[in-house]
C-alpha positions in Angstrom: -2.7 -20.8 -8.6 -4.0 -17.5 -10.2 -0.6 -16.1 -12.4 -1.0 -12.1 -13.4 1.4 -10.0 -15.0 2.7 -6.6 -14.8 3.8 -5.9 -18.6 6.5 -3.4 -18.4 9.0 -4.6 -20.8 12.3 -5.8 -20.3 11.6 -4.8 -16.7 8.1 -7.0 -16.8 7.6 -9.8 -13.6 4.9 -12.2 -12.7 2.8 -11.9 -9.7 1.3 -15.2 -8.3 -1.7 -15.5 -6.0 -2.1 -19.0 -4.3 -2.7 -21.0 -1.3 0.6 -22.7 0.7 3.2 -20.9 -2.0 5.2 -18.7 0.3 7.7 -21.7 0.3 7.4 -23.1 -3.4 10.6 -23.2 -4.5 9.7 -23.7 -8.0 8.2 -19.6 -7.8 11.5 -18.3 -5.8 14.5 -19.9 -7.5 14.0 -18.7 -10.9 13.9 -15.1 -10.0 17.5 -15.3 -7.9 20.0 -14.1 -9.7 23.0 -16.1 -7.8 23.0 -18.2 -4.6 23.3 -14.8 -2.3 20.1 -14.2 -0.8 19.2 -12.0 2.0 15.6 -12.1 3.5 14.4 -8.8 5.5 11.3 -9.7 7.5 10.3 -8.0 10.9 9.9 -9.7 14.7 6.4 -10.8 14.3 6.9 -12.6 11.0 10.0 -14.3 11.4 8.2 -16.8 13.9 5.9 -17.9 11.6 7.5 -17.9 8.1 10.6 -17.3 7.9 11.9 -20.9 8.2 9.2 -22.0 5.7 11.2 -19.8 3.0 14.7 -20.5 4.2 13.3 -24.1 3.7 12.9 -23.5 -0.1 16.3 -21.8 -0.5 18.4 -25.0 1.1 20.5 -25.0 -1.5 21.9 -21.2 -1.5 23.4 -18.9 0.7 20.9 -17.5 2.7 21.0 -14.7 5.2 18.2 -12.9 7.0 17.7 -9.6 8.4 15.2 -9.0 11.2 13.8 -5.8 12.1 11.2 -4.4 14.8 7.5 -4.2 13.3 5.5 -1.2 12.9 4.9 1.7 10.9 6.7 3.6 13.6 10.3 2.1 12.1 9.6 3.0 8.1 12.7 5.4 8.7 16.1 5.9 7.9 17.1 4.4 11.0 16.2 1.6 10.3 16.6 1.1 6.4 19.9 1.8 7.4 20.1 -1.7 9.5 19.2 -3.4 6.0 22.5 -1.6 4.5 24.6 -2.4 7.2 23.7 -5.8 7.1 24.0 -6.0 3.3 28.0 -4.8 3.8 28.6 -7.0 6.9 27.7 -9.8 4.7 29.5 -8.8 1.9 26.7 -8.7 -0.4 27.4 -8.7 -4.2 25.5 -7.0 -7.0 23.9 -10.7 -7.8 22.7 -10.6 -4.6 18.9 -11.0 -4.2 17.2 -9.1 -1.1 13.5 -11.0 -0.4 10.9 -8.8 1.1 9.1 -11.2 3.7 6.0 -9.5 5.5 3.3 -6.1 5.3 3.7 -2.7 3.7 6.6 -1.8 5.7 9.0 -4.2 5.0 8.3 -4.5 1.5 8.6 -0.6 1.2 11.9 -0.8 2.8 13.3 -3.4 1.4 12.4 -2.1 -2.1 14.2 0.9 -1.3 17.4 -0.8 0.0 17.8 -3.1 -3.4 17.5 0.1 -5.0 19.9 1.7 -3.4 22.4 -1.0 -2.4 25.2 -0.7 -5.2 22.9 1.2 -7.5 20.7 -1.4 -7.6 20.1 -5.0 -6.5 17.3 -7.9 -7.2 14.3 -8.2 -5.0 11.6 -10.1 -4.9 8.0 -9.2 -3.1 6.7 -11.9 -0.5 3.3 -9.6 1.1 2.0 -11.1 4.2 -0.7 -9.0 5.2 -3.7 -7.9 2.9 -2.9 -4.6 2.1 0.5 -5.6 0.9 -1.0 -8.2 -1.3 -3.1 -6.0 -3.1 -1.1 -2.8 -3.4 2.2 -2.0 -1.2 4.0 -4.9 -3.3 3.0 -4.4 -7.1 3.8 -1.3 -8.8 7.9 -0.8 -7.8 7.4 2.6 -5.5 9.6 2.3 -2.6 10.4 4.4 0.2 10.4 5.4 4.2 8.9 8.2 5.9 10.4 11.5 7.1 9.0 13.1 10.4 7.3 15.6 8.6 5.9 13.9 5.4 5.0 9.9 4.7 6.9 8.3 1.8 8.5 11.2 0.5 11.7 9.4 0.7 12.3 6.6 -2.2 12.4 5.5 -5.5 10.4 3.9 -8.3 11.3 0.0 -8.3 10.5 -3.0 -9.8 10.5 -6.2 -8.2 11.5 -9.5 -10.2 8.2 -11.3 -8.8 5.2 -11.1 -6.4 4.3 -13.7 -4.5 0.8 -14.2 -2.5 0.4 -16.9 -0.4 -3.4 -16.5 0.8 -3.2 -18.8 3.7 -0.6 -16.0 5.7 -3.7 -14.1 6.0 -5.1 -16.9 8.6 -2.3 -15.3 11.0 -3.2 -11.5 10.5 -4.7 -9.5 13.3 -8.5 -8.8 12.1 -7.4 -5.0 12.9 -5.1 -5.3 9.9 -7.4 -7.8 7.6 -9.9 -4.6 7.4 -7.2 -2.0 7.3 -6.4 -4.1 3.8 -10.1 -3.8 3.0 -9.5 0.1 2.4 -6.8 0.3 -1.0 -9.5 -2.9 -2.2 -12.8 -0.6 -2.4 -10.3 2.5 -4.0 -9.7 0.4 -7.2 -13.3 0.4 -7.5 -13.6 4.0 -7.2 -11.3 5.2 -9.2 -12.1 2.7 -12.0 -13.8 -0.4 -12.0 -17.6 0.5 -10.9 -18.3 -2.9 -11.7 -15.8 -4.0 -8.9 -17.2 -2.0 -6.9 -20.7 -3.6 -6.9 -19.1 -6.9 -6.4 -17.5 -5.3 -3.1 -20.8 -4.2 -2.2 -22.4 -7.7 -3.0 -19.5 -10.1 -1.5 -18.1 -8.0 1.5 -19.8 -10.3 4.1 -17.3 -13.2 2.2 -14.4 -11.0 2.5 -14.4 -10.3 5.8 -15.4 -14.3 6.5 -12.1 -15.0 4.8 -14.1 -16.9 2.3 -10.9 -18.8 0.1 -12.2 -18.3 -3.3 -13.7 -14.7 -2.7 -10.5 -13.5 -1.4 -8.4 -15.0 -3.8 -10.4 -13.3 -6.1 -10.7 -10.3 -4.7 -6.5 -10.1 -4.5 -6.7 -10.9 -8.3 -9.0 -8.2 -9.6 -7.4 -5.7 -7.0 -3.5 -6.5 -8.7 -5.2 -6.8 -12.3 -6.3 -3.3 -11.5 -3.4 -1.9 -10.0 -1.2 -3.9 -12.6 -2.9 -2.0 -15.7 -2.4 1.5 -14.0 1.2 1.0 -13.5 1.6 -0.6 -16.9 0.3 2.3 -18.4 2.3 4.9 -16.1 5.2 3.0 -14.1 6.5 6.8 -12.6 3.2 8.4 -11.8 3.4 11.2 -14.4 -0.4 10.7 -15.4 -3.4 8.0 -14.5 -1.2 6.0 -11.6 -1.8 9.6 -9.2 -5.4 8.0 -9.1 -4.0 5.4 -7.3 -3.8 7.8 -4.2 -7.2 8.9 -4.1 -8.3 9.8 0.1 -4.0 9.1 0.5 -3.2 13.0 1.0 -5.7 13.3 3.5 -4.7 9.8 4.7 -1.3 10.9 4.9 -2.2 14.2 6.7 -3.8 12.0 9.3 -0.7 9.8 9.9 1.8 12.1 9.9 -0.2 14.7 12.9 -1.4 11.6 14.7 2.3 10.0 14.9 3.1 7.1 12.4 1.9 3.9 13.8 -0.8 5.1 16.0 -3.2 4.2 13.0 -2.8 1.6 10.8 -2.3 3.3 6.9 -5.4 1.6 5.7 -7.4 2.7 8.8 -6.1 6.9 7.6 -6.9 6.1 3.9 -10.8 4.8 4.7 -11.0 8.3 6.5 -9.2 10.2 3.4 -11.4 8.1 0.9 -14.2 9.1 2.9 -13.3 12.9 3.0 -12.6 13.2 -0.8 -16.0 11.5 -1.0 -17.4 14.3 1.1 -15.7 17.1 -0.6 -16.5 15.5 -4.3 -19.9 15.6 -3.5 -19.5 19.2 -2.0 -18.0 20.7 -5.0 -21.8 19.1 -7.2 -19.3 16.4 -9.0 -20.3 13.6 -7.0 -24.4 12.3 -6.2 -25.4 12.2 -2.2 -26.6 8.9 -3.5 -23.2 7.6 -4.5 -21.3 9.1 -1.5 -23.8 7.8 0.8 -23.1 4.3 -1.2 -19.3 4.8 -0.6 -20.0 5.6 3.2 -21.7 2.8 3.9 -19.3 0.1 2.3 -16.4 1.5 4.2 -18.7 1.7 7.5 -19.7 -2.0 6.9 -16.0 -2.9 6.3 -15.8 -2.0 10.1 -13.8 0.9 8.9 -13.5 4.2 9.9 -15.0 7.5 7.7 -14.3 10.1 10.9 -10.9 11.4 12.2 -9.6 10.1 14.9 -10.2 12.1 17.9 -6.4 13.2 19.1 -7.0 15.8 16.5 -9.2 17.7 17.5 -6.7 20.5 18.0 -5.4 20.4 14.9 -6.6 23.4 13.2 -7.8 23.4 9.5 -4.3 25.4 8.8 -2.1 22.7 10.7 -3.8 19.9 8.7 -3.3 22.2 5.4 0.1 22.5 5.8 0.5 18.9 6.1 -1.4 18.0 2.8 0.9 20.9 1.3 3.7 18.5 2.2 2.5 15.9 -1.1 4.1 14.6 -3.8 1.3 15.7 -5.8 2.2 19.4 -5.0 2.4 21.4 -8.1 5.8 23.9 -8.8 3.3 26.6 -8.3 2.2 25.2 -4.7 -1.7 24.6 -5.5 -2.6 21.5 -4.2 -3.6 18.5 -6.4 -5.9 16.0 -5.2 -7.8 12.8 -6.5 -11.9 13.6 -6.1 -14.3 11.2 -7.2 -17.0 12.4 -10.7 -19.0 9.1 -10.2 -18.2 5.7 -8.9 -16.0 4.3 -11.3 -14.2 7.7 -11.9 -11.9 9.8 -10.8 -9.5 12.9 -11.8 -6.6 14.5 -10.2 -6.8 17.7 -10.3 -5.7 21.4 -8.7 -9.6 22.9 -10.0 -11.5 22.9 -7.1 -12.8 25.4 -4.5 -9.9 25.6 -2.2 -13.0 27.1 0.3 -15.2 24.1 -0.1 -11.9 22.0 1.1 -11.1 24.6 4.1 -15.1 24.2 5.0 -15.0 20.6 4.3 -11.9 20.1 6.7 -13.4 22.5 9.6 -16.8 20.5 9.7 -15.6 16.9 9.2 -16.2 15.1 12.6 -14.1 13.1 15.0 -14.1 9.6 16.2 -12.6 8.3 19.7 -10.0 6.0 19.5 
């Protein structure tokens, strides 16, 4: 078992990567902080491993909250089911929420422990790939609004992480690659030589290859880790961390959340700041033809999707408009790439080149 940490002071947690720990009590106890638990998973999870971790809480007072899967349900709706629940079992301040499944639940769950009483434990139990390696280190929590993604939450820590590898044995390839997406941005934005070893290993990572995806899951939190330990509320370097996301969310929010997986919309917004990088002379052909071509051979996609078509440039504007990375003056910020390896947020760019950018990028059916 591969132990990392996330070094944020009093506030700091361990995140471990492993195979068969989702039910290790020995990594759950010590992060309770009374016998009230409540687990949150969704209906395709709870089949498969929910009993295993109600297994290694025998001893405590366990409770369990199950709500639909999809992207579709990151709303206030249904957050509000984990409240309700919370109250109908007379949940304490001691008691411990467990986030049990992908993005979504972890997200939401995040968000209700933060909430709940001013603030409750949580702990971080990912089960998909994208989860493991971003949605569930870093503390941001949130749900979606109809007319922007995420821009309901708050910044939260959990008291652990904890990867199980195998769990990735029962996720849908579909999801697997949409994973594959927030894996190659860490390389991007800082770790060229990550990047390389993407390039090099990405036939083992899509074989499922034990040691290359443990490792993979380790150098992607290490990376994510660093950022957040340097800037836990995103006032600096941790904005990098959405590079090709406001496009990404653009996508989502005008396609209808849940049509397309997040990872899927950030491959295409990775691909587009690519595009408009090298555009605007700051980024080679060479390197965004490089980028292209791992995110193509990641079975990914780099084009919109094709129910778009009649979104105009202004329609998909005014959605990126709608960004936490808005600045009080309303210019835009986004994250473009220099170089492989590097990358800057940043408002000084030729708002032309993006509106030309936008109005020749192509479409993919779906």
């Amino acid at each position: 078992m591969i132990t990392l940490n996330l070094e944020l002071g009093k506030r700091s947690y361990p995140i471990y990567i492993g195979n068969g720990i989702i039910n290790d009590s020995t990594l759950i106890q010590p992060h309770l902080v009374s016998n009230q638990v409540v687990i949150v998973t969704n209906d395709t999870i709870a089949p498969i491993y929910l009993q295993q971790v109600q297994d290694a809480l025998a001893n405590y007072n366990v409770h369990t909250v199950i709500l639909p899967d999809g992207e579709s349900h990151k709303n206030l709706a249904t957050w509000s089911q984990i409240i309700d629940a919370l109250l109908t079992y007379k949940a304490t301040r001691h008691c411990t929420l467990i986030a049990l499944g992908g993005g979504v639940i972890g997200d939401m769950t995040g968000f209700a422990a933060a909430c709940y009483q001013r603030g409750i434990a949580f702990l971080q139990i990912p089960t998909t790939l994208l989860a493991q390696v971003d949605a569930s280190v870093g503390g941001k929590t949130g749900i979606n609004h109809p007319l922007g993604k995420n821009m309901i939450g708050a910044f939260y820590q959990p008291r652990c992480v904890i990867i199980d590898t195998n769990t990735l044995n029962t996720l849908p390839k579909r999801e697997f690659i949409a994973g594959i997406s927030e894996i190659i941005k860490y390389g991007l934005i800082r770790d060229q030589e990550f990047f390389a070893w993407l390039e090099a290993s990405l036939p083992e990572i899509l074989d499922k290859d034990p040691k290359i995806i443990a490792r993979t899951i380790e150098l992607s939190c290490q990376n994510k880790a660093d950022i957040v330990a340097a800037d836990e509320q995103e006032t600096g370097q941790r904005a990098l961390l959405n590079l090709g996301h406001t496009f990404g969310h653009a996508i989502e929010t005008n396609l209808g959340y849940g049509k397309w997986l997040h990872g899927e919309a950030v491959a295409v917004g990775i691909s587009m700041a690519a595009e408009l990088s090298a555009r605007l002379g700051w980024l080679t052909i060479t390197e965004r033809d490089r980028i292209i071509k791992l995110i193509t051979q990641a079975e990914l996609p780099t084009k919109l999707p094709s129910n778009l078509t009649k979104l105009s440039v202004q329609q998909f504007l005014k959605t990126m408009a709608v960004d936490k990375k808005v600045l009080d003056s309303g210019r835009l910020r986004l994250v473009l790439l220099t170089s492989i390896g590097k990358a800057i947020v940043t408002d000084q760019f030729d708002f032309l080149q993006l509106q030309r950018m936008l109005n020749d990028y192509s479409y993919v059916h779906v």
